[in-house]
C-alpha positions as CSV (number, residue, x, y, z in Angstrom):
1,X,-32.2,-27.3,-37.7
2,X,-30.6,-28.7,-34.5
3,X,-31.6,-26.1,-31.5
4,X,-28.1,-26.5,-29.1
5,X,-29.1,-24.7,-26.7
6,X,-32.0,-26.8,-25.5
7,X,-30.6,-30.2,-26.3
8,X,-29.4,-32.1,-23.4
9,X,-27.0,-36.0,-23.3
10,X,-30.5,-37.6,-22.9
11,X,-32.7,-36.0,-25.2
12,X,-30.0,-36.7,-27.7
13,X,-29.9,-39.8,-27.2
14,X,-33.4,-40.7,-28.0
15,X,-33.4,-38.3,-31.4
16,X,-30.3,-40.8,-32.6
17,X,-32.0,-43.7,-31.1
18,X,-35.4,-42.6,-33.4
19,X,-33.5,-41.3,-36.2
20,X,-34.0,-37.3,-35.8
21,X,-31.0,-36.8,-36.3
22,X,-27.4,-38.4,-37.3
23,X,-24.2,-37.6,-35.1
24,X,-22.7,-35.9,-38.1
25,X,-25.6,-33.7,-38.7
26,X,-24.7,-32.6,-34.4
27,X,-21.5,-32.5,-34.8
28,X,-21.5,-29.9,-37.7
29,X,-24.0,-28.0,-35.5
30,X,-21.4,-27.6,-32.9
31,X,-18.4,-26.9,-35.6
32,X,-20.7,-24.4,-37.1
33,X,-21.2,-23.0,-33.2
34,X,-17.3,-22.9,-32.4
35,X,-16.2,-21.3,-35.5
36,X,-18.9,-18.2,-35.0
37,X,-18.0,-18.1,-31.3
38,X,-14.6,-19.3,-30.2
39,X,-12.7,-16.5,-31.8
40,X,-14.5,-14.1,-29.4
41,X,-15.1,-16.4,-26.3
42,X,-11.3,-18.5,-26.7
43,X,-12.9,-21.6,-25.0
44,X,-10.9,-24.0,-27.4
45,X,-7.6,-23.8,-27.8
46,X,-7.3,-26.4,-30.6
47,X,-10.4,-28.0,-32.6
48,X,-9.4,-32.1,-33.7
49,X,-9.2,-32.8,-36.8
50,X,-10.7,-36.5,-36.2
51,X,-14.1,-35.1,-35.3
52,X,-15.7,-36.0,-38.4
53,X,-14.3,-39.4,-38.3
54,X,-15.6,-40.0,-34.7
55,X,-18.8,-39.1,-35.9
56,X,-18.8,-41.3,-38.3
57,X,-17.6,-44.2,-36.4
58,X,-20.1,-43.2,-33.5
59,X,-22.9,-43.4,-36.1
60,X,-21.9,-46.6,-37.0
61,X,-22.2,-47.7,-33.6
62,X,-25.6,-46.6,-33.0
63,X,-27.0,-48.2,-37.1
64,X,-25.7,-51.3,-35.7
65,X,-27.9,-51.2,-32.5
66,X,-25.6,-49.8,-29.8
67,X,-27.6,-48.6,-27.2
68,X,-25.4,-46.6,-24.7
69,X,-26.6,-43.3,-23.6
70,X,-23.2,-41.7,-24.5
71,X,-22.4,-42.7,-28.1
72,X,-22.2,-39.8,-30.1
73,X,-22.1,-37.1,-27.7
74,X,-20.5,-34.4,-28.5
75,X,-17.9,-33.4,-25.3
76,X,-14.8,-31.2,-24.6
77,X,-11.6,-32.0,-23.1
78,X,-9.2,-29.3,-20.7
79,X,-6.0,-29.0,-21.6
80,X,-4.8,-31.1,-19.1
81,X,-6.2,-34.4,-19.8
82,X,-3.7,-37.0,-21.6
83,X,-5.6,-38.0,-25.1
84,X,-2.9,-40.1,-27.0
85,X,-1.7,-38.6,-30.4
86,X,-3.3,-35.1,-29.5
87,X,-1.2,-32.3,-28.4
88,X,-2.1,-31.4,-24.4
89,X,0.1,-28.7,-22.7
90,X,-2.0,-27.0,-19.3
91,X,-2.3,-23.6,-21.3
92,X,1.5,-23.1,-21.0
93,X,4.0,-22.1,-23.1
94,X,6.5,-24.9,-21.2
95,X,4.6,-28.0,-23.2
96,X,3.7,-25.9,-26.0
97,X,4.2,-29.0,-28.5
98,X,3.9,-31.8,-26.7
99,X,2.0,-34.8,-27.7
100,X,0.0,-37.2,-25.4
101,X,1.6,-40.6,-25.3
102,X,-1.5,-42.3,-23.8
103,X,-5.1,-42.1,-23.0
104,X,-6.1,-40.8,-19.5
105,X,-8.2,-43.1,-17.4
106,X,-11.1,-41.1,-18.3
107,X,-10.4,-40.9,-22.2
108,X,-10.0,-44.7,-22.2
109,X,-13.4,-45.0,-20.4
110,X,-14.9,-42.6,-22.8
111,X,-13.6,-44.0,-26.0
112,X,-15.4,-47.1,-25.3
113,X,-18.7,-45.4,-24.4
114,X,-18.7,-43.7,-28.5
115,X,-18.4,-39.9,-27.2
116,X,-17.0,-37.7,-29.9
117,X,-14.1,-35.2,-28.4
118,X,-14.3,-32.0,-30.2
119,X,-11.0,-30.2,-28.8
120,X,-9.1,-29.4,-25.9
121,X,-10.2,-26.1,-23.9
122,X,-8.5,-23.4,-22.4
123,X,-7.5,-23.1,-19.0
124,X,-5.6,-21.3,-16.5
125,X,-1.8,-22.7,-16.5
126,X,-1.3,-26.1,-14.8
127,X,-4.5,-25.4,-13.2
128,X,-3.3,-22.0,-11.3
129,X,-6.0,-19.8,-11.2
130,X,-9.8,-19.2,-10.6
131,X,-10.2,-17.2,-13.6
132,X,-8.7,-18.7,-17.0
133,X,-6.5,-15.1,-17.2
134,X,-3.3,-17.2,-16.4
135,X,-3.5,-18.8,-20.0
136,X,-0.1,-18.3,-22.0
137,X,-3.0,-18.7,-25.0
138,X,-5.0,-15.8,-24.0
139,X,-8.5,-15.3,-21.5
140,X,-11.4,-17.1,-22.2
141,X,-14.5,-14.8,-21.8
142,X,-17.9,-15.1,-20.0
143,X,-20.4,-15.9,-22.8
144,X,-22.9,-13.9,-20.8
145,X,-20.9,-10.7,-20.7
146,X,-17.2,-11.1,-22.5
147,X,-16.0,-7.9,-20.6
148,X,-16.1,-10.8,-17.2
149,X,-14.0,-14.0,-17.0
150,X,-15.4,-17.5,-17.1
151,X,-13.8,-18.4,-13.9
152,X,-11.1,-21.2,-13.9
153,X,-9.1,-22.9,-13.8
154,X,-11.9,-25.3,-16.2
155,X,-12.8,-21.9,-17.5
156,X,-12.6,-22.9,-21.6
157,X,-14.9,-26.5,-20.6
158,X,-17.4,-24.3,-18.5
159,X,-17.5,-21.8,-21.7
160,X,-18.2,-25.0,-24.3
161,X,-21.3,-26.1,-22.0
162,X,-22.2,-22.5,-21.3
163,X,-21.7,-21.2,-24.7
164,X,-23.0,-24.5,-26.7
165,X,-20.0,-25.0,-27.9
166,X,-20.0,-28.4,-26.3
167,X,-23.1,-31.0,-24.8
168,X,-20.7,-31.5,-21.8
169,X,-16.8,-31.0,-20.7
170,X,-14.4,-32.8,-18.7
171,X,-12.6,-30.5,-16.4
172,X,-10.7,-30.8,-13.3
173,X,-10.9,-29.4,-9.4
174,X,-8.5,-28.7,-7.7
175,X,-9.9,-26.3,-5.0
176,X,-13.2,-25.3,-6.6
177,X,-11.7,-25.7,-10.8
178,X,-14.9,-26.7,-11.8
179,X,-17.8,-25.6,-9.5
180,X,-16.5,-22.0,-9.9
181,X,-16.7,-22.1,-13.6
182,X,-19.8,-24.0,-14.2
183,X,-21.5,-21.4,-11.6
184,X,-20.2,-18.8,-13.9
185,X,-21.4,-19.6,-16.7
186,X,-24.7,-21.1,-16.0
187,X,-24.0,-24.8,-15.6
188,X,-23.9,-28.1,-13.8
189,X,-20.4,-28.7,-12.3
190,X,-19.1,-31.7,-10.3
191,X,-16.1,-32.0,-8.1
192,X,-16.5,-35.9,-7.6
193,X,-15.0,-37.3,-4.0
194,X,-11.2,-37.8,-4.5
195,X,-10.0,-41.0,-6.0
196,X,-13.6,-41.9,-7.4
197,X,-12.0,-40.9,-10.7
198,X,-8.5,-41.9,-11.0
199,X,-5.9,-38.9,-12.0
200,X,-4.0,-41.0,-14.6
201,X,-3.0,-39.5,-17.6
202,X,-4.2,-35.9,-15.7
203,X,-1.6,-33.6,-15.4
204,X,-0.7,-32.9,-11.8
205,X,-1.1,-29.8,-9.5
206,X,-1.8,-30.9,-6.1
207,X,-1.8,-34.7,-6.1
208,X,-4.0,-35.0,-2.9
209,X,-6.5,-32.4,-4.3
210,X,-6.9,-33.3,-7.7
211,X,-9.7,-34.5,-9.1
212,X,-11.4,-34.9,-13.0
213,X,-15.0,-34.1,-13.2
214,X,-17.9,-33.6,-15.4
215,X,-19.3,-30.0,-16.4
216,X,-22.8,-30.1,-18.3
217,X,-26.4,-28.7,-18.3
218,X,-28.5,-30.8,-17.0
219,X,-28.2,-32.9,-13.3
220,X,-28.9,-36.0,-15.3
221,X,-26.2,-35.6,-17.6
222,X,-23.5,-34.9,-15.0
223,X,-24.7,-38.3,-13.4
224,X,-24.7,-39.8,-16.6
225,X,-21.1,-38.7,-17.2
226,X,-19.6,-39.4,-13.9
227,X,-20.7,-42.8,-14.0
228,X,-19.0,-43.3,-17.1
229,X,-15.8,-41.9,-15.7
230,X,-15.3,-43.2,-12.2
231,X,-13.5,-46.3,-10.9
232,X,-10.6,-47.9,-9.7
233,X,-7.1,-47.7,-11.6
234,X,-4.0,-49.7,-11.2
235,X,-1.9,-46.9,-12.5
236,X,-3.8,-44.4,-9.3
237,X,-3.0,-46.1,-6.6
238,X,-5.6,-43.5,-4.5
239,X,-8.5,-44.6,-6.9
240,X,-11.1,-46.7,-5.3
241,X,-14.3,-48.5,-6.5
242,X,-16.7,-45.7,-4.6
243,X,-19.3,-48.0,-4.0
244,X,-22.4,-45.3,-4.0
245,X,-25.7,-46.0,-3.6
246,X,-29.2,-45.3,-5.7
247,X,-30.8,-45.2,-2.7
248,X,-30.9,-43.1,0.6
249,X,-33.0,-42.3,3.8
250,X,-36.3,-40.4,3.2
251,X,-35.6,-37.9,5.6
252,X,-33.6,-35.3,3.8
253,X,-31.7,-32.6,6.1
254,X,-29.1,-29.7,4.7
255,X,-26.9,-28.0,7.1
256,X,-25.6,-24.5,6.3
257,X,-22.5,-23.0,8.8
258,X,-24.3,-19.9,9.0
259,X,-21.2,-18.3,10.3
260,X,-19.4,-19.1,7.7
261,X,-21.5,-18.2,4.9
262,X,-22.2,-14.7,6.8
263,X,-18.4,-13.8,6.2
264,X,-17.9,-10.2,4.9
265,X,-17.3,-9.7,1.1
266,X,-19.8,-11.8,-0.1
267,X,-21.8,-10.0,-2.3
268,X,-25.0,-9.0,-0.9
269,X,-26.6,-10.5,-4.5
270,X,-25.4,-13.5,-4.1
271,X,-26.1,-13.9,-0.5
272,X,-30.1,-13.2,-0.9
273,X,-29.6,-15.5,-4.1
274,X,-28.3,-17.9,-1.4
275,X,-31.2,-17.6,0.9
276,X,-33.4,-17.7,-2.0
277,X,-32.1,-21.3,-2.8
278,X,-32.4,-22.4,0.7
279,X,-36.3,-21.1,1.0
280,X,-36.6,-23.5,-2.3
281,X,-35.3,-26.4,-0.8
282,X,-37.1,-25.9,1.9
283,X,-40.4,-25.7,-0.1
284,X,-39.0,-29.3,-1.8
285,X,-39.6,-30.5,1.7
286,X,-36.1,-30.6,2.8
287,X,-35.1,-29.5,6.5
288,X,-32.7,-26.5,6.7
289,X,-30.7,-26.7,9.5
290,X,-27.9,-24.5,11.2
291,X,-24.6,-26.1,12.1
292,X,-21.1,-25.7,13.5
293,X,-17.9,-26.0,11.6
294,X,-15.7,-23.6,13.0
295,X,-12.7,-25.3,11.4
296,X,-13.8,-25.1,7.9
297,X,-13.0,-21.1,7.1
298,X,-9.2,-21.8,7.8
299,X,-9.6,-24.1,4.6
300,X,-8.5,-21.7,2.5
301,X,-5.5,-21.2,4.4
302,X,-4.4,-24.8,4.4
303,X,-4.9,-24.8,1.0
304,X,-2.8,-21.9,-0.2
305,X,-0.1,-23.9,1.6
306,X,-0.7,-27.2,0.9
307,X,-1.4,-26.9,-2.6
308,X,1.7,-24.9,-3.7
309,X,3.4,-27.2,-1.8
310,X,2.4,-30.0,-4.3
311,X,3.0,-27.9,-7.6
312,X,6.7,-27.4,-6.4
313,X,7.2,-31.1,-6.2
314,X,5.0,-31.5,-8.9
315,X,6.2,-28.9,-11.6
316,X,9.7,-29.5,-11.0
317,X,9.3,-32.7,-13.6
318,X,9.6,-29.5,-16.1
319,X,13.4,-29.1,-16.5
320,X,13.7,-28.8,-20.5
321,X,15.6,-32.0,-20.3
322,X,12.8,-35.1,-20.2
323,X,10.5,-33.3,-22.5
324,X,8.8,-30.3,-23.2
325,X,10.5,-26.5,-23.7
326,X,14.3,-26.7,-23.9
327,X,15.9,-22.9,-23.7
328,X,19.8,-23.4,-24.2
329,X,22.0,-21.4,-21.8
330,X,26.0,-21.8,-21.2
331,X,26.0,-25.0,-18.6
332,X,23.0,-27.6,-17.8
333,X,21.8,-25.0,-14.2
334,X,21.4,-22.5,-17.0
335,X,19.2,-24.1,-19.2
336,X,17.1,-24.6,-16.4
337,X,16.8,-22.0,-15.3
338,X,16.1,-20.4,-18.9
339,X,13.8,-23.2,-19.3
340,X,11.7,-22.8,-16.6
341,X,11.8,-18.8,-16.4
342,X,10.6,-18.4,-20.2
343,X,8.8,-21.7,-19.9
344,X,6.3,-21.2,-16.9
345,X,3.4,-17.8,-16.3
346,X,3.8,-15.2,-13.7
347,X,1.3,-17.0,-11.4
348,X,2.8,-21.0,-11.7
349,X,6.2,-18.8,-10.8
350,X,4.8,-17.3,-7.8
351,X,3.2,-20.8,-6.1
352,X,6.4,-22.5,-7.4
353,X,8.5,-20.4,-5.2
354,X,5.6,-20.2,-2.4
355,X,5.5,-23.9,-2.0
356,X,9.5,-24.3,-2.1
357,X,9.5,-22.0,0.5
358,X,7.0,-23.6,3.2
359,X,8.9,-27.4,2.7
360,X,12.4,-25.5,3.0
361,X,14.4,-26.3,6.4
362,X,12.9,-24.1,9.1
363,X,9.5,-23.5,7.6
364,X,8.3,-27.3,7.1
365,X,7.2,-27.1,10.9
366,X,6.2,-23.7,11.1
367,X,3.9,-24.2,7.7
368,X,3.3,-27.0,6.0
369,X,3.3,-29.4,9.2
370,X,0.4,-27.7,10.8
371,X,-1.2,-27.4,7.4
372,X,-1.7,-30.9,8.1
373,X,-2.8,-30.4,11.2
374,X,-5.6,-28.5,10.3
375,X,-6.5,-30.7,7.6
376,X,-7.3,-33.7,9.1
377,X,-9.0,-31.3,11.9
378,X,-11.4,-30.4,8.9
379,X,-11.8,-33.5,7.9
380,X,-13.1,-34.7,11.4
381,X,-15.2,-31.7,11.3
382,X,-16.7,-32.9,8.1
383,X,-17.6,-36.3,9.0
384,X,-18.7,-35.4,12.2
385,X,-21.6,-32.7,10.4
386,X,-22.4,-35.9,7.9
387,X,-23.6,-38.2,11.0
388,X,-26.1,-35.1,11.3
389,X,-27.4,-33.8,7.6
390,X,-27.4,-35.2,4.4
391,X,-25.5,-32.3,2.7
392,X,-23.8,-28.9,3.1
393,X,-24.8,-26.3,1.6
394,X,-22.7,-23.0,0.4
395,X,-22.6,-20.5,-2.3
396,X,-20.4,-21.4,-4.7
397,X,-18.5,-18.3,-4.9
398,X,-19.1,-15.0,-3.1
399,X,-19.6,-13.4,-6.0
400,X,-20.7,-13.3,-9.3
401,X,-18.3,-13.2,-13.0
402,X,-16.0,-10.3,-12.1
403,X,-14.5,-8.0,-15.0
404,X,-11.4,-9.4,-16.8
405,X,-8.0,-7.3,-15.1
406,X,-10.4,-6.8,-11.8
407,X,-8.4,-8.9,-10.1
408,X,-4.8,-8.0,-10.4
409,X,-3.9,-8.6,-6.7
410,X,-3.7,-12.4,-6.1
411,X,-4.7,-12.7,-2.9
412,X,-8.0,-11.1,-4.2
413,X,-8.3,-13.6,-6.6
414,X,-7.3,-16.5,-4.5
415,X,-10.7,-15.5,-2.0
416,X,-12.5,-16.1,-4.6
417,X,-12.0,-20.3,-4.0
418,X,-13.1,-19.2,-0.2
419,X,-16.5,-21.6,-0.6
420,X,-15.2,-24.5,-2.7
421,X,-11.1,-25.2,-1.5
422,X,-13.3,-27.0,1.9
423,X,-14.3,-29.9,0.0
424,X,-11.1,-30.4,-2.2
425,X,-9.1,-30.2,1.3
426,X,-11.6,-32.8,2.7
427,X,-11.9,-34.9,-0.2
428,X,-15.8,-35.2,-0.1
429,X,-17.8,-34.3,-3.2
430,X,-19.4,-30.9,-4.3
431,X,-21.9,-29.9,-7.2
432,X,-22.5,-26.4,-8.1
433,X,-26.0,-26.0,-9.6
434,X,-27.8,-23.0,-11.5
435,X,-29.1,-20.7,-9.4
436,X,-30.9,-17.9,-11.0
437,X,-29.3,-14.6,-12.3
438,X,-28.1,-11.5,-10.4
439,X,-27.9,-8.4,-12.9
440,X,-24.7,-6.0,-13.0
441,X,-24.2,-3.0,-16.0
442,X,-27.2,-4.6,-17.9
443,X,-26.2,-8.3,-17.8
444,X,-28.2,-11.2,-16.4
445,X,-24.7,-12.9,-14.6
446,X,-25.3,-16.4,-13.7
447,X,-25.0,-17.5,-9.7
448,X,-24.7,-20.9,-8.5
449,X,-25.5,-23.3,-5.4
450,X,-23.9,-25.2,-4.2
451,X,-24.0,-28.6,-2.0
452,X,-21.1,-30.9,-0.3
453,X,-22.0,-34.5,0.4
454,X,-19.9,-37.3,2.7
455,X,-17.4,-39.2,1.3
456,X,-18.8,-41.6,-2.2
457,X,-22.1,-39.7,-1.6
458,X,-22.8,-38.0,-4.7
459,X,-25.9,-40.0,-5.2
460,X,-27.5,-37.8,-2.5
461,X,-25.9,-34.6,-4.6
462,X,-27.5,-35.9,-7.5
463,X,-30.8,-36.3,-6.3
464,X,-30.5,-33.0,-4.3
465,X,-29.8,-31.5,-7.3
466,X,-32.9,-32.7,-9.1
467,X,-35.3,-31.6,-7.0
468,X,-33.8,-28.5,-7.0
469,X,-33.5,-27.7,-10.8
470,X,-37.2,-30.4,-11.2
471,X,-35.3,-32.4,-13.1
């Protein structure tokens, strides 16, 4: 009997590499897992009918003498990542049937390393959403407490890890799509620095916020994965080599904006879960030090103009004439506008018509322009803080998993991003890590922590992250 819920990539690993157990035997383990589950939880949206064959080509990998720490692992894919032959659509209704042409970047990468893909998860549409209740395919629920979301957009990859339904996910960040998530449902989630992973074959949002990244349980595995993954692309020409390395100074310094993280509406919970984190680190030997970034709480600001912004340009690609949803109506603007009304949610709608609004004639300067402005102010602000600490460090979100239908008011749910949208808007990386629980109506709700690090840094995030969860 295969216990999932303590098995990690590495441990693994060594029971295929001493014979324990076969990559069919684990892969029928997690089928078994998905079919009792997913019904309730709606992580996957589609199961692949191939698993069993990948298993059993992965097997033969590893009789012949393959080594490689990945073959045979057992990992899920969002809906938004190009695998070629399997259907991919960004949880909406608009690419309902539509079939991947290619492999992504990533896929290709992991196809050579022997992982087994189990399915594609669910997610909130195109990415819009910090919840996974913007699915045209339905919410996926907190495996802690199903009355609460799993957080999104990565919601469905976060629930896979979370609910061992998966060893590990891919998922992607946009403005906190897979720290949020993972910290929701009790995992390891990493938003790598942008352009360490190329975005080919991921479906766009907001090209310069995009990024894929790993979800999974352990520290180690996350490093295992993003290693994997990362690297320059000739079809991404903002992917870059990311030179990182193993080793760094031994003086080891976290700075925390104090006035940022002392905001109103963080939940008082969280905030002595915070502390609690801080006093641990501390005890690990690291130096917790106070600094200034007075720039960085207008992040989310920039962001909820930036990004919508990039979805207009980027969505309009979905006209039911290329490919995807077609709705006929009596002349060509028609069908578009049929297409696109039927095709697209309430809340890819609303940040459509958002960012056509702020690069219209007479807003562009008023909005989007001094978006930019403040951006690379952040930035500066950011690489100025890294000549001082090693890392950041922030709550990952200011509260714990909310009820599903809490948030009905989107600029409710759009503060929820309020700690992670800073390092997507900076393009450094971020890692939420478990935290401990906080307990609401009788549930032990995960929390996460989380820490920033300069630009191709995540090798200080990584070994950060292992002290803190004794890895």
């Amino acid at each position: 009997m295969i216990d999932l819920k303590q098995l990690t990539i590495k441990k693994l690993a060594d029971m295929y590499r001493s014979k324990e157990a076969t990559v069919s035997d684990v892969v029928d383990a997690y089928l078994a897992e998905i079919e009792k589950k997913n019904p309730e939880l709606n992580a996957y949206l589609e199961i692949y009918d191939d698993v069993k064959a990948q298993a059993e080509e992965a097997q033969k990998r590893i009789d012949a003498g393959e080594s490689g720490e990945l073959i045979g692992i057992p990992v899920a894919v969002k809906d938004n990542i190009l695998i070629k032959g399997k259907r991919v659509g960004s949880a909406s209704k608009i690419l309902e049937n539509y079939v991947g042409s290619y492999d992504a970047f990533v896929i290709e990468k992991l196809k050579k390393e022997g992982v087994v893909f189990l399915g594609r998860t669910n997610m909130d549409e195109f990415a819009m959403g910090g919840s996974t209740e913007n699915s045209a395919y339905g919410v996926t629920k907190n495996p802690h407490d199903v009355a609460r979301v799993a957080g999104g957009s990565s919601g469905g990859s976060a629930v896979a890890v979370g609910g061992d339904l998966a060893l590990a996910a891919l998922g992607s960040d946009t403005g906190g799509s897979i720290r949020q998530p993972a910290s929701f449902c009790n995992a390891v989630g990493l938003k790598p620095t942008y352009g360490s992973v190329s975005r080919s074959g991921l479906m766009a949002m907001g090209s310069s916020l995009d990024v894929i990244g790993p979800i999974a349980k352990t520290v180690t595995d996350t490093e295992l994965l993003f290693t994997a993954i990362k690297g320059k692309d000739s079809l991404d020409s903002t992917s870059h080599d990311g030179a990182w390395s193993e080793k760094r100074e031994s003086k080891k310094v976290i700075g925390v904006p104090r006035d940022f993280t002392n905001i109103e509406g963080i939940d008082p919970d969280v905030k002595e879960n915070f502390e609690q984190s801080l006093e641990k680190m501390k005890s690990l030997g690291y130096e917790i030090r106070d600094v200034s970034m007075p720039t960085m709480p207008l992040s989310l600001a920039v962001y909820y103009i930036l990004m919508p912004a990039e979805v207009s340009s980027n969505l309009s690609r979905f006209d039911g004439v290329k490919y995807g949803l077609h709705v006929d109506g009596k002349d060509l603007i028609e069908d578009y506008f049929k297409t696109r009304g039927e095709g697209f949610g309430k809340e890819a709608r609303r940040r459509i018509l958002v960012g056509t609004y702020v690069l219209s004639s007479g807003y562009y300067d008023a909005y989007y322009r001094k978006a930019v402005m403040v951006r690379n102010k952040i930035k500066k602000e950011f690489e100025a803080v890294f000549k001082e600490v090693d890392a950041i460090a922030l709550p990952t979100s200011p509260t714990p998993a909310f009820n599903i239908g809490e948030k009905s008011d989107p600029l409710s749910l759009y503060l929820a991003d309020i700690f992670t949208v800073s390092a997507n808007i900076a393009g450094v990386p971020g890692i939420s890590l478990p935290a401990g629980f906080v307990e609401r109506e009788g549930k032990e709700l995960p929390v996460g922590f989380q820490l920033l690090g300069s630009h191709n840094r995540e090798d200080i995030l990584f070994a950060c992250g292992k002290d803190f969860l004794g890895e």
